[in-house]
VOKOL-915506 format. One record per residue: residue in one letter; z, y, x of N, C-alpha, C, O in turn. Coordinates in Angstrom, 3 decimals, always signed. Example, Ala and Ser with C-alpha at 12.3 -4.5 7.8 and 13.67 -1.06 7.14 Angstrom:
BEGIN
("A", (+7.800, -5.690, +13.190), (+7.800, -4.500, +12.300), (+7.800, -3.300, +13.200), (+8.465, -3.319, +14.236));
("S", (+7.080, -2.250, +12.850), (+7.140, -1.060, +13.670), (+7.870, +0.030, +12.900), (+8.039, +1.138, +13.409));
***
This chain:
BEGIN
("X", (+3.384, -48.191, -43.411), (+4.783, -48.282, -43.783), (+5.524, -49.145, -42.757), (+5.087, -50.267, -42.504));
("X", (+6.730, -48.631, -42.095), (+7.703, -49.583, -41.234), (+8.688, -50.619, -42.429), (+9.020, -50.351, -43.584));
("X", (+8.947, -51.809, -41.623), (+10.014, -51.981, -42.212), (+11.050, -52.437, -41.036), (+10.910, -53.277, -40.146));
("X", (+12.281, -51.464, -41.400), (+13.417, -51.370, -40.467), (+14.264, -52.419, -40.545), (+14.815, -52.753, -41.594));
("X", (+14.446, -53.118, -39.208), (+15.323, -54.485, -39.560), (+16.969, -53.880, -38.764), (+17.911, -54.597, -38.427));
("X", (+16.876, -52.566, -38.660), (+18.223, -52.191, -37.608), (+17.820, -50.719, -38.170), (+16.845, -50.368, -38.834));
("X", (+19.300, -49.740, -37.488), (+19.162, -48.529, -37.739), (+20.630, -48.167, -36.728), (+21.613, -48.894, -36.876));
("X", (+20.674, -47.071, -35.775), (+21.314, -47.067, -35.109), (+21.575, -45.887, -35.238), (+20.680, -45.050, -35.115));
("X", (+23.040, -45.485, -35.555), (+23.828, -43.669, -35.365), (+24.220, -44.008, -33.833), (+24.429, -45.136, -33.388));
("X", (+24.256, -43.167, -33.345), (+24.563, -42.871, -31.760), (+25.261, -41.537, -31.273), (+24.723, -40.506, -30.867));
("X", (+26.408, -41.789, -31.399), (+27.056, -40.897, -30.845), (+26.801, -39.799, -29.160), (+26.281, -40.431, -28.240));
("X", (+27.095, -38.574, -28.916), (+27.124, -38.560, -27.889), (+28.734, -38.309, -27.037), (+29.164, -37.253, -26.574));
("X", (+29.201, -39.283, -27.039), (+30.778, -39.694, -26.929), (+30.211, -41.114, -26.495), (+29.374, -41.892, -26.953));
("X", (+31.156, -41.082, -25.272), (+31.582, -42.724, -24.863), (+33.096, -43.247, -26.098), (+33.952, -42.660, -26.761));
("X", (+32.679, -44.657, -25.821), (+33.605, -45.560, -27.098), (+34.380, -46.044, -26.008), (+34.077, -46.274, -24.837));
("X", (+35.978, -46.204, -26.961), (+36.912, -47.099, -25.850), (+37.816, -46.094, -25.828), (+37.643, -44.988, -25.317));
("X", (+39.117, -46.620, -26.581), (+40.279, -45.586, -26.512), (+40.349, -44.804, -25.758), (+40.375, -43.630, -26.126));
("X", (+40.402, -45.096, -24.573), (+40.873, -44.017, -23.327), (+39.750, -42.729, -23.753), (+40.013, -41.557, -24.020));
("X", (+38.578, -43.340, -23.713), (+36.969, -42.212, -23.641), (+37.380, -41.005, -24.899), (+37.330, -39.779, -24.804));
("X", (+37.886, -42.047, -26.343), (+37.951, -41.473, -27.040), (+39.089, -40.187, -27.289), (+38.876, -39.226, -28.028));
("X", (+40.024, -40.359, -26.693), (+41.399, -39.694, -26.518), (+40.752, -38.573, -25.875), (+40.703, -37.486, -26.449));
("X", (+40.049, -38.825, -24.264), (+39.868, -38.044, -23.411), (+38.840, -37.132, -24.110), (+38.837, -35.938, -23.812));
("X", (+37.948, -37.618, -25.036), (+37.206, -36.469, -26.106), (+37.855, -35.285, -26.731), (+37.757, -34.060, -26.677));
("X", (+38.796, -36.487, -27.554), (+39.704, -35.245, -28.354), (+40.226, -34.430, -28.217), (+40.249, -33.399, -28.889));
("X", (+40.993, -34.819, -26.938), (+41.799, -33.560, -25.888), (+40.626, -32.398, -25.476), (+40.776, -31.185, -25.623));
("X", (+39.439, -33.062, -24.933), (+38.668, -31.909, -23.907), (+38.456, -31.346, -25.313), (+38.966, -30.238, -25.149));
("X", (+37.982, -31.368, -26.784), (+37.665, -30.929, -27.668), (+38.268, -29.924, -28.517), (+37.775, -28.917, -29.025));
("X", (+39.749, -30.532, -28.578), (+40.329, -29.958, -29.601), (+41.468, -29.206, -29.168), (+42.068, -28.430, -29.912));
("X", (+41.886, -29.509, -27.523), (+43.059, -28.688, -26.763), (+42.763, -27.529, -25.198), (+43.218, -26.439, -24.849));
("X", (+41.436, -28.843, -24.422), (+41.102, -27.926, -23.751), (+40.013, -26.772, -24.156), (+39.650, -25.865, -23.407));
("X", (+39.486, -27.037, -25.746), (+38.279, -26.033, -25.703), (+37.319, -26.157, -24.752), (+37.034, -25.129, -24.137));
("X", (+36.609, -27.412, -24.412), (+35.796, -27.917, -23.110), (+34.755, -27.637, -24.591), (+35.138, -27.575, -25.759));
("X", (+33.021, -27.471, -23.925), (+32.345, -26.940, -24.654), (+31.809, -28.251, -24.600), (+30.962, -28.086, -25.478));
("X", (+31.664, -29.338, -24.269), (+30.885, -30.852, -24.667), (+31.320, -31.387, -26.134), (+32.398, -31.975, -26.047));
("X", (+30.923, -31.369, -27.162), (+31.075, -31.630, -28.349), (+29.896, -32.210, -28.401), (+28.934, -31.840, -27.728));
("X", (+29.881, -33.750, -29.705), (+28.928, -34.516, -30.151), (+28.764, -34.318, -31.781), (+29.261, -35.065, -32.624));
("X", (+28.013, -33.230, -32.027), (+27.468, -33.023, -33.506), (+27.686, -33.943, -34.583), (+28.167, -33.758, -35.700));
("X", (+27.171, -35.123, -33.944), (+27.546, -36.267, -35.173), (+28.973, -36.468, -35.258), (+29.425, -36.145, -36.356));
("X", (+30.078, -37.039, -34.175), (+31.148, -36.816, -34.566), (+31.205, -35.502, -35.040), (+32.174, -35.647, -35.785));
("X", (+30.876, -34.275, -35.170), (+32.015, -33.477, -35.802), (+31.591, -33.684, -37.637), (+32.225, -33.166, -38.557));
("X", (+30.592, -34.412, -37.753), (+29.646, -34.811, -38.999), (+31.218, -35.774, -39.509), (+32.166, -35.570, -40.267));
("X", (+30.841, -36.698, -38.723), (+31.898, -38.022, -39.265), (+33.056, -38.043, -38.972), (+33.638, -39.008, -39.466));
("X", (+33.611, -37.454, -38.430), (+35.247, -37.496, -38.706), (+35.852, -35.873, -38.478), (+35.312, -34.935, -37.891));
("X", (+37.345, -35.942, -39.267), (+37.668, -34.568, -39.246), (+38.306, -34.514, -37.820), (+37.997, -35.228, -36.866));
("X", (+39.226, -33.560, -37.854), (+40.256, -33.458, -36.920), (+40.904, -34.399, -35.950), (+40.906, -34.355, -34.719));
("X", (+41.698, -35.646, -37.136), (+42.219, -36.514, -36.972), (+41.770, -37.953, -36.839), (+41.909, -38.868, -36.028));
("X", (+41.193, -37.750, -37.956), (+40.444, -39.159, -38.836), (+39.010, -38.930, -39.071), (+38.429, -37.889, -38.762));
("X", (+38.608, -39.684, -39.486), (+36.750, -40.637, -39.956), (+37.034, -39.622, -41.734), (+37.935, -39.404, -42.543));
("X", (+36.090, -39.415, -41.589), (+35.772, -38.739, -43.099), (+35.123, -40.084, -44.091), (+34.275, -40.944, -43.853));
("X", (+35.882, -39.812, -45.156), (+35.752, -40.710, -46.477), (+34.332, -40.917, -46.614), (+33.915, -42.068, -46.740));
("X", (+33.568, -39.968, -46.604), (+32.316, -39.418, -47.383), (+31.659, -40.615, -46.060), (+31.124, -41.588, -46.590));
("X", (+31.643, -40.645, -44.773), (+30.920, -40.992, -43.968), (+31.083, -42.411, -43.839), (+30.125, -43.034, -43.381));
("X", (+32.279, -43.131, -44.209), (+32.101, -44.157, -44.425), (+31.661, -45.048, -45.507), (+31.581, -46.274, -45.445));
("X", (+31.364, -44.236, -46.577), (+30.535, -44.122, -48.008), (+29.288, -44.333, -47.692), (+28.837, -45.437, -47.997));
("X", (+28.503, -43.479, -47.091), (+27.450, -43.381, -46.596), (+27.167, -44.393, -45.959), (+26.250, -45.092, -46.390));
("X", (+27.920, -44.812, -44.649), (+27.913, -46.321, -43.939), (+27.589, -47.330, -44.604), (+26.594, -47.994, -44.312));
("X", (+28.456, -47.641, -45.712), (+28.866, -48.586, -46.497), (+27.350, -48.524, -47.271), (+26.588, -49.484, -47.162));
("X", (+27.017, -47.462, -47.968), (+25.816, -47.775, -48.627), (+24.423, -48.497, -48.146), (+23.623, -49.374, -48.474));
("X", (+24.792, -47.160, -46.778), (+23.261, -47.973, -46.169), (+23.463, -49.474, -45.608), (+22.426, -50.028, -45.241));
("X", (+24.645, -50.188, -45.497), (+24.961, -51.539, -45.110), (+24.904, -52.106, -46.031), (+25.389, -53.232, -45.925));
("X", (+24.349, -51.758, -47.375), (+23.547, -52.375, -48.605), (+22.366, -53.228, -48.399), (+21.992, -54.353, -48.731));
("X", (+21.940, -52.242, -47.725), (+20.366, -52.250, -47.549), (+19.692, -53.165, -46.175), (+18.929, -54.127, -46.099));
("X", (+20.441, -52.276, -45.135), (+19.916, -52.253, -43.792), (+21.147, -53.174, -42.929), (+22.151, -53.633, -43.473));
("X", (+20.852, -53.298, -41.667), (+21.696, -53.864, -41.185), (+21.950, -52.164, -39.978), (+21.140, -51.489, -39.345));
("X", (+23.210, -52.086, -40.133), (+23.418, -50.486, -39.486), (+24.337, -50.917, -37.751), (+24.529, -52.043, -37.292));
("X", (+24.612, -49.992, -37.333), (+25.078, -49.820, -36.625), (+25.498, -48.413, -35.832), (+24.690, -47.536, -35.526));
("X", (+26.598, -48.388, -35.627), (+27.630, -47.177, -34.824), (+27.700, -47.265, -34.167), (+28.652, -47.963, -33.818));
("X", (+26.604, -46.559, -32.873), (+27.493, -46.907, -31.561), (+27.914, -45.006, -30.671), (+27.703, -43.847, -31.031));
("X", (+28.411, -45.495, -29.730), (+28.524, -44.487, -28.604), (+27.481, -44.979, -27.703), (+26.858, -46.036, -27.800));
("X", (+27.380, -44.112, -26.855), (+26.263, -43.486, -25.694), (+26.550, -44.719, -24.734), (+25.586, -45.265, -24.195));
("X", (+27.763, -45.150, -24.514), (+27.758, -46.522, -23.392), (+28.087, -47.080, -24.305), (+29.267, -47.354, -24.085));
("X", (+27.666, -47.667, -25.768), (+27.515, -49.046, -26.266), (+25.927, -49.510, -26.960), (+25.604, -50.447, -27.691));
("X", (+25.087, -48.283, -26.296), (+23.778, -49.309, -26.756), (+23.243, -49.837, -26.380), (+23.370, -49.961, -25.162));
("X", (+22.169, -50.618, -27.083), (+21.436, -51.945, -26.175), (+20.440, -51.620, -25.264), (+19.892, -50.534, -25.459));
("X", (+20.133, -52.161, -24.493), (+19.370, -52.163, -23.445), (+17.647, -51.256, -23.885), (+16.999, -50.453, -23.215));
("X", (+17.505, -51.574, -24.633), (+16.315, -51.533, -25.341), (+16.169, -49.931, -25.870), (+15.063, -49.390, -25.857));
("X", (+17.048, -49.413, -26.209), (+17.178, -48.277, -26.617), (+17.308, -47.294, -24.879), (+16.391, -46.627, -24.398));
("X", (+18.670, -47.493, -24.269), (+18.720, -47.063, -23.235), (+17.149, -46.612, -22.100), (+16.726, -45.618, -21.511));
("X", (+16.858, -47.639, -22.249), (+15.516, -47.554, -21.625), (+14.229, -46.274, -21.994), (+13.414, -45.755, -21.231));
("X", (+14.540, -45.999, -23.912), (+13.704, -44.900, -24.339), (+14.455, -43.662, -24.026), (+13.985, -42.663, -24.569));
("X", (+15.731, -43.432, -23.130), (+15.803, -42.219, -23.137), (+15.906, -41.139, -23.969), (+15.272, -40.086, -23.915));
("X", (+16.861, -41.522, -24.844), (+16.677, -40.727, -26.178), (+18.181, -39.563, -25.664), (+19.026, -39.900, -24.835));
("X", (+18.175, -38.687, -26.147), (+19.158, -37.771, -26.067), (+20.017, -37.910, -27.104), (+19.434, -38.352, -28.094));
("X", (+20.986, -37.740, -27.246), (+22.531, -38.151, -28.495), (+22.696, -36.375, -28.574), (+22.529, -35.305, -27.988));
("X", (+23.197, -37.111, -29.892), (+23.389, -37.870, -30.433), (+21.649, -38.198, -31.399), (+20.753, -37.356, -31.345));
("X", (+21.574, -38.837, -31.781), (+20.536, -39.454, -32.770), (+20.871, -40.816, -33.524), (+21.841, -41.568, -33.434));
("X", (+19.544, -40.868, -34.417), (+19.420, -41.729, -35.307), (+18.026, -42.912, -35.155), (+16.878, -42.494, -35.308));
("X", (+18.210, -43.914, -34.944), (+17.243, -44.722, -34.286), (+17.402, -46.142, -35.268), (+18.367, -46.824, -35.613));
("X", (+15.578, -46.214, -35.579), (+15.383, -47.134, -36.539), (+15.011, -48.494, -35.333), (+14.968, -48.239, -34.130));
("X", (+14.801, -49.703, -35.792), (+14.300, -50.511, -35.010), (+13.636, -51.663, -36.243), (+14.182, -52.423, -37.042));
("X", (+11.702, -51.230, -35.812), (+11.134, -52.249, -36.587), (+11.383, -53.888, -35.704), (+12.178, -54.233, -34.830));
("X", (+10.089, -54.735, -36.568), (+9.688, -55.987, -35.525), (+9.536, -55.435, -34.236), (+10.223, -55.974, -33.368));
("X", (+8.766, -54.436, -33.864), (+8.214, -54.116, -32.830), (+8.101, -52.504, -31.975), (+7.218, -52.112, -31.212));
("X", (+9.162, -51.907, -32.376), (+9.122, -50.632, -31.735), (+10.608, -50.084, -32.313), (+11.239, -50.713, -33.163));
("X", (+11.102, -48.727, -31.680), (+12.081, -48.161, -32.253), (+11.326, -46.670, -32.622), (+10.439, -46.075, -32.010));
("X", (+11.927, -46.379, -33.665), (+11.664, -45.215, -34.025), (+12.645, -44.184, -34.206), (+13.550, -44.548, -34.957));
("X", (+12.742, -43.208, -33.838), (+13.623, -42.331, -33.677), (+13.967, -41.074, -35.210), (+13.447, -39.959, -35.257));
("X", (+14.609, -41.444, -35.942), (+14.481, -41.244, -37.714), (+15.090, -40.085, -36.989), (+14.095, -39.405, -36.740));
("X", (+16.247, -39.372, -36.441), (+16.519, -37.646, -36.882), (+16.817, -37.750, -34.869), (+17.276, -38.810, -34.444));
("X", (+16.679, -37.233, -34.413), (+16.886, -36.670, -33.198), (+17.757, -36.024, -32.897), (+18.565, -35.836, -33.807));
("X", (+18.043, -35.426, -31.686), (+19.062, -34.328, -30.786), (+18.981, -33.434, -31.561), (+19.968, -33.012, -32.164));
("X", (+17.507, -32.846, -31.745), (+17.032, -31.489, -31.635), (+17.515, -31.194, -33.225), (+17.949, -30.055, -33.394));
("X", (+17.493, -32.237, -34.643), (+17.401, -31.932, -35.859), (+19.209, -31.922, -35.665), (+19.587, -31.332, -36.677));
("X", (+20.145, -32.206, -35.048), (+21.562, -31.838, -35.037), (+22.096, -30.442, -34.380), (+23.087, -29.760, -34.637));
("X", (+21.039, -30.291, -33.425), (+21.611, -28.794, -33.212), (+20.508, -27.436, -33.590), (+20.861, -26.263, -33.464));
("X", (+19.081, -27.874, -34.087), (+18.428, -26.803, -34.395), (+18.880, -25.884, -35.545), (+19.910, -26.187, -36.148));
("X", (+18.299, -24.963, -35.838), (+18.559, -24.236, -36.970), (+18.455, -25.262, -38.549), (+17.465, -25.993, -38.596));
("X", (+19.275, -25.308, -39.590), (+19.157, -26.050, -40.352), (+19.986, -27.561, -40.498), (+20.059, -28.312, -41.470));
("X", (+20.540, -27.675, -39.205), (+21.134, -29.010, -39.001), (+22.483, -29.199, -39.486), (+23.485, -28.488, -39.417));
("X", (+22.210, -30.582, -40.104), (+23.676, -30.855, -40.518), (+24.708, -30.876, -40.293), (+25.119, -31.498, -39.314));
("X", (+25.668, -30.077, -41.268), (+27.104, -29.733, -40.490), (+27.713, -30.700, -41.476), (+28.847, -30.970, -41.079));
("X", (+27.355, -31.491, -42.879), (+28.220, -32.687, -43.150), (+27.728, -33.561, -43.274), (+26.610, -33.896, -42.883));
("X", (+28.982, -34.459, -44.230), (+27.491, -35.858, -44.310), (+26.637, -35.971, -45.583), (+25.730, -36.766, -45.830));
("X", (+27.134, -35.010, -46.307), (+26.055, -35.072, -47.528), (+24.641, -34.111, -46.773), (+23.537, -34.480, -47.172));
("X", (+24.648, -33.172, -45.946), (+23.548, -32.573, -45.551), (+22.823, -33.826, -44.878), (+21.598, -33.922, -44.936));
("X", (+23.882, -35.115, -44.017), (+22.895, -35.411, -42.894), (+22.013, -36.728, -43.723), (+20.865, -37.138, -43.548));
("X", (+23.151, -37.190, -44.730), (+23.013, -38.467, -45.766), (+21.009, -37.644, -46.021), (+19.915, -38.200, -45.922));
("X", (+21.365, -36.255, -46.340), (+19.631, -36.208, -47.347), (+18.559, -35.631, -46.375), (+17.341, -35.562, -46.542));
("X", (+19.272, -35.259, -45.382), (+18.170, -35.253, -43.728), (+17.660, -36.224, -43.754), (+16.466, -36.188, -44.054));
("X", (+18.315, -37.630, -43.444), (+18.093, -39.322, -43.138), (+17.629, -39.655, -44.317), (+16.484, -40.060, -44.112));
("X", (+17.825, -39.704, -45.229), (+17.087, -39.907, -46.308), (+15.463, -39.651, -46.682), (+14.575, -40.438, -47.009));
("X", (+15.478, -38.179, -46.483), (+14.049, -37.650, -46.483), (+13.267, -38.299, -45.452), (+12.213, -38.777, -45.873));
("X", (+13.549, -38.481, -43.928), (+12.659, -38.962, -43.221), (+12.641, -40.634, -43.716), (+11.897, -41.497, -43.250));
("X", (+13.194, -40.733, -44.287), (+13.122, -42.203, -44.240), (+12.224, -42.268, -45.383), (+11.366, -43.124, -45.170));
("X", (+12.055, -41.581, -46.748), (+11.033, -41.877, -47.045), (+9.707, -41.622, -46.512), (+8.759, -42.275, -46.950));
("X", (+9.563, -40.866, -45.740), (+8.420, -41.221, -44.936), (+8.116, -42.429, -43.970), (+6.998, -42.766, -43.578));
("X", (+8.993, -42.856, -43.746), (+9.068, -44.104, -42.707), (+8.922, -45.388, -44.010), (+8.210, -46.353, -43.730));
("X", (+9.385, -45.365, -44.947), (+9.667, -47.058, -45.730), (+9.654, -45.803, -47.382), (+10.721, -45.550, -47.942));
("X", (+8.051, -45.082, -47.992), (+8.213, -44.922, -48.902), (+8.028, -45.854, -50.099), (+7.560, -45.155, -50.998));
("X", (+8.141, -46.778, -50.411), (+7.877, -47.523, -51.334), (+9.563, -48.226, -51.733), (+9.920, -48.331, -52.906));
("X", (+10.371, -48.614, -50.678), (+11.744, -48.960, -50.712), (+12.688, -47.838, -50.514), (+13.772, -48.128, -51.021));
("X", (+12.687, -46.754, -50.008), (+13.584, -45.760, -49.895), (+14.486, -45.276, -51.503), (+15.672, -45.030, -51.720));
("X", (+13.223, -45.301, -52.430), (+14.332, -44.808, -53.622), (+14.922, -45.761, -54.402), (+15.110, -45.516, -55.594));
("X", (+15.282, -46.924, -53.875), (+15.955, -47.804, -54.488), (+17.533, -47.645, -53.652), (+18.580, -48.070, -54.140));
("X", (+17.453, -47.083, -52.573), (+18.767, -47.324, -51.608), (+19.527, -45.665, -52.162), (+20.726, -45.386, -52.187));
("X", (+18.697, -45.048, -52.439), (+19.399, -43.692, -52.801), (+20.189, -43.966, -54.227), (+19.686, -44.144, -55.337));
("X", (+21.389, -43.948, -53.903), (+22.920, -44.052, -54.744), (+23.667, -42.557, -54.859), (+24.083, -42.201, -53.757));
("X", (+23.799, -42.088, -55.385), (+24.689, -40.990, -55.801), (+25.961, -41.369, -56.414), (+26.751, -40.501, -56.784));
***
């Protein structure tokens, strides 16, 4: 059994007004085909979806969370080479990679946040089954 002292969503979007603007535009005006799965998970059009900051909020019950973009993670992560967007646990001593690239764009992958809330969920009881069904809130 791990126990997760961090948990990291990772966008594949750079953070920082300008980055973020320059997303929305290539996204939503030029029709540029670079889109980040998880944003289209967590926010609509305009805005951050209710549901996703619900979700946030819950698991910041539990865990100590974190949101970042692709140029705001730590060193430590950068180094494993992980592809974004993903979901990245961090025990005492290793990171573990809870949903990947591949589970956002394969067949089956979450298009909201109640699909991705019980994706992350399920692996996580495999990662921490003895504490996982205490954090599950409906």
């Amino acid at each position: 059994m791990k126990q997760l002292k961090k948990i990291y969503f990772i966008y594949d979007a750079d953070g920082g007004l300008w980055n973020e603007i320059k997303y929305w535009i290539d996204k939503n005006l030029l029709r540029k085909t670079s889109a980040c799965e998880l944003c289209d998970i967590s926010h609509r059009k305009f805005f951050v979806r209710f549901e996703w900051l619900t979700f946030i909020k819950e698991l910041k019950n539990h865990y100590n969370v974190e949101v970042l973009h692709r140029n705001e993670i730590p060193q430590n992560i950068q180094d494993k080479n992980y592809q974004f967007p993903c979901v990245i646990g961090e025990t005492e001593n290793e990171l573990i990679e809870i949903l990947s690239k591949k589970v956002f764009i394969d067949q089956g992958n979450p298009t909201s946040v109640k699909e991705l809330r019980e994706q992350f969920f399920q692996k996580l009881t495999i990662l921490e089954p003895v504490l996982v069904f205490d954090k599950v809130e409906e």
